[in-house]
N, C-alpha and C positions, 0 to 999 in steps of 0.2 A: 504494500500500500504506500502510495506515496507522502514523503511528508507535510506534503501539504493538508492533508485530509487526518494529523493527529490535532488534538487538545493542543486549544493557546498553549496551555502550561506547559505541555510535553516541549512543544517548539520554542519556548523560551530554554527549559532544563536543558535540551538538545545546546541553544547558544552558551548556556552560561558554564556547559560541564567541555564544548569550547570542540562541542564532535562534530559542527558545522558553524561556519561564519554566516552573518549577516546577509550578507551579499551570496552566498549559495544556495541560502533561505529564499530569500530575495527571487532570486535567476530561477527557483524551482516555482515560486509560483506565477512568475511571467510566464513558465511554458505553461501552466494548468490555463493561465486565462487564454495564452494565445492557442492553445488546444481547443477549449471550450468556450469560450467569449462567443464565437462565431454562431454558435447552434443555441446558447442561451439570452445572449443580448442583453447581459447584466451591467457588465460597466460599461458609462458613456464617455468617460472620460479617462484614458489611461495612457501614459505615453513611459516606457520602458526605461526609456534613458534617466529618467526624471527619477525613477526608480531606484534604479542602480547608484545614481547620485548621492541619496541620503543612505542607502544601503551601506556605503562603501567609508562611512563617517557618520551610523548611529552616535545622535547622544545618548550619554549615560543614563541609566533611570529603570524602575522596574519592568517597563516596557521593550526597552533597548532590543530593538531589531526587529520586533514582531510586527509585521504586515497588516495591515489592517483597511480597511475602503469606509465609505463616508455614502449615506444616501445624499442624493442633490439636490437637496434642500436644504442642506444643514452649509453655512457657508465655509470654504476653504480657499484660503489666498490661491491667486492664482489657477486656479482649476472653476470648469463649466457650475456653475450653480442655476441651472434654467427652470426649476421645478416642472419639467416634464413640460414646457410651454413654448409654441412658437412665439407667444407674445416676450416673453426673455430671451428669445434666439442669440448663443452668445456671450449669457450675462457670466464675468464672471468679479466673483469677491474680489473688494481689496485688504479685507481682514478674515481671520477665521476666528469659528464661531469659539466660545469658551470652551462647550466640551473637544472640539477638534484641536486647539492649544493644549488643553492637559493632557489629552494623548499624545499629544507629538515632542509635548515638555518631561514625558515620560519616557519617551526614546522610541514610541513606535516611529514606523513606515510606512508614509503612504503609498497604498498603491495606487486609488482613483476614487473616482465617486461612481456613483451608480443610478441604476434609472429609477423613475417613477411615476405615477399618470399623473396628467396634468392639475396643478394645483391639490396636488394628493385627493383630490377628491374620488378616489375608488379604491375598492377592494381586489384590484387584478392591475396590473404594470402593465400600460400601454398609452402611448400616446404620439402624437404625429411627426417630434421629433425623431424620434429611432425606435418605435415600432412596440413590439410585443416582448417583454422578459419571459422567456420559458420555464418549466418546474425542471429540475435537472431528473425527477424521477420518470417521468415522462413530457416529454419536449411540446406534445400534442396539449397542454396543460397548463394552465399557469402557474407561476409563484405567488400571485397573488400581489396584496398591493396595502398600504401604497408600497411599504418599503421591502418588495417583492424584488428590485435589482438587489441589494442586501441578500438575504435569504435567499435566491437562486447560486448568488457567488460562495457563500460561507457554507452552505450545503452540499457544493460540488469542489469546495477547498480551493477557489479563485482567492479565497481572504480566510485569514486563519480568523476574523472575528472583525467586528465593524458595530456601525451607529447608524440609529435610522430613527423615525419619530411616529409618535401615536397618539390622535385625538379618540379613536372611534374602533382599535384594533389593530393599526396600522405597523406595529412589529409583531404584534400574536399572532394573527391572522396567518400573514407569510410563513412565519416559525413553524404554523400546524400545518401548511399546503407540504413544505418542505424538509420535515423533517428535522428542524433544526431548535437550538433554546431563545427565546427572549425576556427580557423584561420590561414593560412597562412599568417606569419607578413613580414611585407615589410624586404629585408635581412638586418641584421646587425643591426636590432632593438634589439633582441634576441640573445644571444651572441651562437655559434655553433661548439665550443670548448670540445670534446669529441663524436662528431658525428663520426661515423663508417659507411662508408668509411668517411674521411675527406670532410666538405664543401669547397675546394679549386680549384683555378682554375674559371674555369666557373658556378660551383656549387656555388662560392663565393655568387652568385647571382641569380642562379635558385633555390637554396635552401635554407630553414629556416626549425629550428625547431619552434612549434606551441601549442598552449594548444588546447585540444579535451575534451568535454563536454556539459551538456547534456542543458545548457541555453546561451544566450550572455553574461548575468550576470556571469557568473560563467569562461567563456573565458576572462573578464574584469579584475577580480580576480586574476588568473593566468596570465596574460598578465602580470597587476602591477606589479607581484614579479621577472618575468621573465626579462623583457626587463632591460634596462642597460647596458652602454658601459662597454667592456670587456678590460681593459688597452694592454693586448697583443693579441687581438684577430683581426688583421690588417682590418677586412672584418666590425667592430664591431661600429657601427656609436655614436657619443655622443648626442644622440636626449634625452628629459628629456620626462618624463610622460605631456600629453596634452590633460587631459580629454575635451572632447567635450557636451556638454547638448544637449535636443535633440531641443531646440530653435534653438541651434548653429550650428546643425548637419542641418537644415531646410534652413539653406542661401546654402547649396550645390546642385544644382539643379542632377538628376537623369535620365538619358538615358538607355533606356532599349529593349531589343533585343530579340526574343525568340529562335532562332539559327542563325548562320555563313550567308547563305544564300549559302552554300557548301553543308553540312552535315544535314540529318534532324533530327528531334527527334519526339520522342512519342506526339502523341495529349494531353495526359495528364502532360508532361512535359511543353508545350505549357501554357496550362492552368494556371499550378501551377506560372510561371512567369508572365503573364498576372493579375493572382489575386494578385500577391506581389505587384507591379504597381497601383495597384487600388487601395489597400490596403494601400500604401505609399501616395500614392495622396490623402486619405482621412483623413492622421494623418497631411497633409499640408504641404507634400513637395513639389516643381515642379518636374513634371515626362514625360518626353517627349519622344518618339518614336524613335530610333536614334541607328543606330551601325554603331562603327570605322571603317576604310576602310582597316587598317592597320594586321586588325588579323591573318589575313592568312600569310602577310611577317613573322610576328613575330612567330607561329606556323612551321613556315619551318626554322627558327632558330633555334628556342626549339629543334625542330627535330636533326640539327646538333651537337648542345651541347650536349645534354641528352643521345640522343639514340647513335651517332656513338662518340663522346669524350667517353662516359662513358664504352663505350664497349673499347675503347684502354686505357682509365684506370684502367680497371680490368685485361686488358690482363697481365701483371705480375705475378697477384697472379694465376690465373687458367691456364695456360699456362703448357702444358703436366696433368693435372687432369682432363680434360673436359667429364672423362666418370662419373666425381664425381657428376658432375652437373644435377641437377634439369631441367628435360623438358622444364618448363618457361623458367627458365634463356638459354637453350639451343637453341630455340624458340627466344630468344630475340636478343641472337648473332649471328645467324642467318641472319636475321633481318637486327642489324647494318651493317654482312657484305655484303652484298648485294648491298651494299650503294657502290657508285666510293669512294676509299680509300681517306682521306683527306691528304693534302701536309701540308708544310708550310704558303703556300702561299692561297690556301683554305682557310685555320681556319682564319690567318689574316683578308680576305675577310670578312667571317662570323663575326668574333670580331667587326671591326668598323662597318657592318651593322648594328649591334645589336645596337647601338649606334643611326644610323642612323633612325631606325624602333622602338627604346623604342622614342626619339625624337616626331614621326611621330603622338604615339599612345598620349603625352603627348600634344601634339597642337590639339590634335581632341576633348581629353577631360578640355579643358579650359572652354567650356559651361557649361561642364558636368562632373564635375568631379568625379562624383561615377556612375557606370556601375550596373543592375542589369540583369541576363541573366539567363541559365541553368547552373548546374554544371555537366551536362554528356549528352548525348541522350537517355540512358534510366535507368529504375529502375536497383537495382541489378541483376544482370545475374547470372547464374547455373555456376557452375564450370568448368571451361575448358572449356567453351562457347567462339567464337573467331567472331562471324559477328550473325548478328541479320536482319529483314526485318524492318524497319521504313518507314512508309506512302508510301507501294511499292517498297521501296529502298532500295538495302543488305550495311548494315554499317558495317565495321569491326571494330575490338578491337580497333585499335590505334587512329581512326577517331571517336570514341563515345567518347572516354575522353578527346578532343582536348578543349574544354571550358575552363578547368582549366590549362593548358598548356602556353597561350597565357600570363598569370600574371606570370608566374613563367620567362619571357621572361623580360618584364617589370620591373618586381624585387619587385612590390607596394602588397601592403596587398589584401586579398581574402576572403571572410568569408562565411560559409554555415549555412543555417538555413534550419530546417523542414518545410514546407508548407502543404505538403496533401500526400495522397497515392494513389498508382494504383489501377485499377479492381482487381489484385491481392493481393492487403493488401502491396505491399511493399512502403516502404517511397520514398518521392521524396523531393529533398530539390531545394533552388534557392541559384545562387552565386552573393555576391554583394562585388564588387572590386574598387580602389580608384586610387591614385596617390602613389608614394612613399613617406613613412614617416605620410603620413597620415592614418593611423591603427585607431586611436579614431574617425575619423572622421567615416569610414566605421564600425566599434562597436557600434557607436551612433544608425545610419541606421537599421543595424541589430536589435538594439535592439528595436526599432520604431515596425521592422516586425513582429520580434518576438513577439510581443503584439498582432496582430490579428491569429497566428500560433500555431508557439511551439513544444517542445517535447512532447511526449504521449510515454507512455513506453509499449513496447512489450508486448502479451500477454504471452511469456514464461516466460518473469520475474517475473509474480505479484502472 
């Protein structure tokens, strides 16, 4: 197997025990992208020499030489930051964003940025700058989205590990299409200062950027170097690092769900959460049977922030272009407008419910305060696929990724791990979510599951 396709850690241990340089590290996963780049369409932006460059003169730091890619949206000097748009054709940073500085002041390596649909507004990577990001586990498939270039490259070992951002699912999502870990960190643990569009507003709190990669271990890693209050970042919380042991992780008792009792999902996603469960109960957690009451308030929040806020926060920039736009995105405002227009007096409503319903979800998990459930209703979907049949039942697009929706509502951390795969071979992951601020508590978890599971790398990678 190549080493591209081991554990961040392993690949740092590999540098620092001194049994491959930087730069060999480096050169092994230029051929994985220039191998595979071509069939998945994950990085947009990658130029080798540029590579080699910092390869060959790592700074020092816990990071030191480890490879790593950037969705495009997050800004990095020098490199495309277009958010998947022709209307940015071009753009690129002349600063990088905070979290992209602490990894690079830790000694990683960029390799590129990556793709994602226009104005992240979807759940599948596509958009009319460069096209469609494929699932590496089947090419006919997507990775999903937004940060679906991410997770097609860190799944097929293009990037030993990367950053990518999520108001609505946007690292889980791809994590479970692909096979690979993420985390959504509760906001303001992770500072979001160079995101494009801005986390502001109500994204202040639907949104985080996140580490994506292919162990818990290796999102623990990246986590460490990331999180840290940002002195001018208002949104930016001064919580300190609180690693959790998995004794400590084992006083948190665990409720678990296998869909809404709305929306259904695949038998085999059933399954997969079910065996995490057992799985968890057998390393000695308590695991008990139980979902919140509150999801569905908290999911028709989401709804108002994300989809009809974000659609009147874009209306500025696309406003007389809309013939420029991407079908998704077209599809999506749509969508929002469709919606009774919001007033003043609306959004207010919605603000202090939110209030009211993160409250709600926060006294239900006093027993239980880590959650393990689905992170979609189903496997990866084909492209431009928009409703699916589940257990007799036509689900559509915005109703299958409501699992990961309901935390981004909340604000508290989310984490996807691998469990098993479909009659079709694609990956199927479970999501297990906490309170806010407790991120190590729910990484503990994770990594408890990740011991009976794991990544398995593609067979187009190896």
């Amino acid at each position: 197997m190549s080493v591209t396709l081991l554990p961040a850690t392993e690949q740092l241990a590999l540098l620092r025990r001194r049994a491959l340089t930087p730069l060999e590290l480096a050169e092994a996963h230029i051929a994985q992208i220039q191998k595979l780049n071509p069939r998945l369409n994950a990085l947009v932006d990658f130029d080798p020499d540029r590579v080699r460059a910092q390869a060959r003169h790592p700074r020092p730091g816990p990071l030191s030489g480890l490879p790593f890619t950037v969705k495009s949206s997050i800004s990095v000097a020098g490199y495309l930051c277009e958010i998947g748009s022709t209307l940015n054709r071009g753009s690129v940073p002349a600063e990088n964003a905070v979290a992209v500085k602490r990894l690079l002041t830790a000694g990683a390596v960029l390799l590129g940025t990556t793709n994602c649909p226009e104005f992240l507004m979807a759940y599948e990577t596509e958009n009319l700058l460069y096209g469609s990001t494929r699932n590496p586990w089947n090419t006919e498939h997507s990775a999903g989205g937004s940060s679906g270039g991410e997770a097609a490259a860190i799944a097929a070992g293009l990037s030993a590990a990367g950053i990518g951002s999520d108001s609505g699912g946007s690292v889980r999502e791809p994590a479970h299409f692909t096979g690979i870990c993420a985390l959504k960190p509760t906001a303001g643990r992770v500072p979001a200062a160079g995101h494009l569009p801005p986390c502001q507003g109500p994204f202040a709190f639907l949104g985080a950027i996140g580490p994506m990669a292919r162990t818990v271990g290796d999102l623990e890693l990246l986590f460490g170097t990331l999180a840290g209050q940002d002195p001018i970042d208002p949104a930016c919380a001064p919580v300190p690092l609180r690693p959790v042991t998995l004794e400590g992780a084992k006083q948190f008792s665990i409720a678990w769900f296998e869909d809404d009792g709305l929306v259904p999902v695949t038998a085999e996603t059933r399954a997969a959460v079910e065996a995490a469960a057992h799985a968890l109960q057998r390393r000695g957690f308590t695991v008990k049977h139980f979902r919140p009451r509150a999801l569905e308030a908290a999911r028709r929040l989401w709804w108002t922030f994300f989809v009809q806020c974000g659609a009147m926060l874009y209306e500025p920039a696309i406003r007389g272009r809309e013939e420029e736009l991407s079908p998704t995105l077209r599809d999506f405002l749509a969508l929002a407008r469709s919606e009774p227009p919001l007033t003043a007096i609306s959004l207010l409503e919605a603000w202090v419910e939110s209030d009211r319903v993160r409250a709600a979800l926060l006294q239900e998990m006093r027993e239980c305060p880590v959650l393990l459930c689905p992170a979609c209703s189903i496997p990866a979907f084909r492209p431009g696929e928009r409703a699916w049949t589940v257990e007799g039942r036509s689900v559509s697009y915005l109703d299958a990724m409501r699992f990961t929706q309901w935390f981004n509502l909340l604000g508290g951390p989310a984490v996807v791990v691998p469990v098993t795969r479909s009659a079709e071979g694609l990956p199927i992951g479970v999501q297990i979510a906490g309170r806010p601020f407790e991120d190590e508590v729910v990484l503990a978890v994770a990594a408890a599951l990740e011991g009976a599971f794991g990544y398995e790398p593609p067979q187009l990678a190896l």
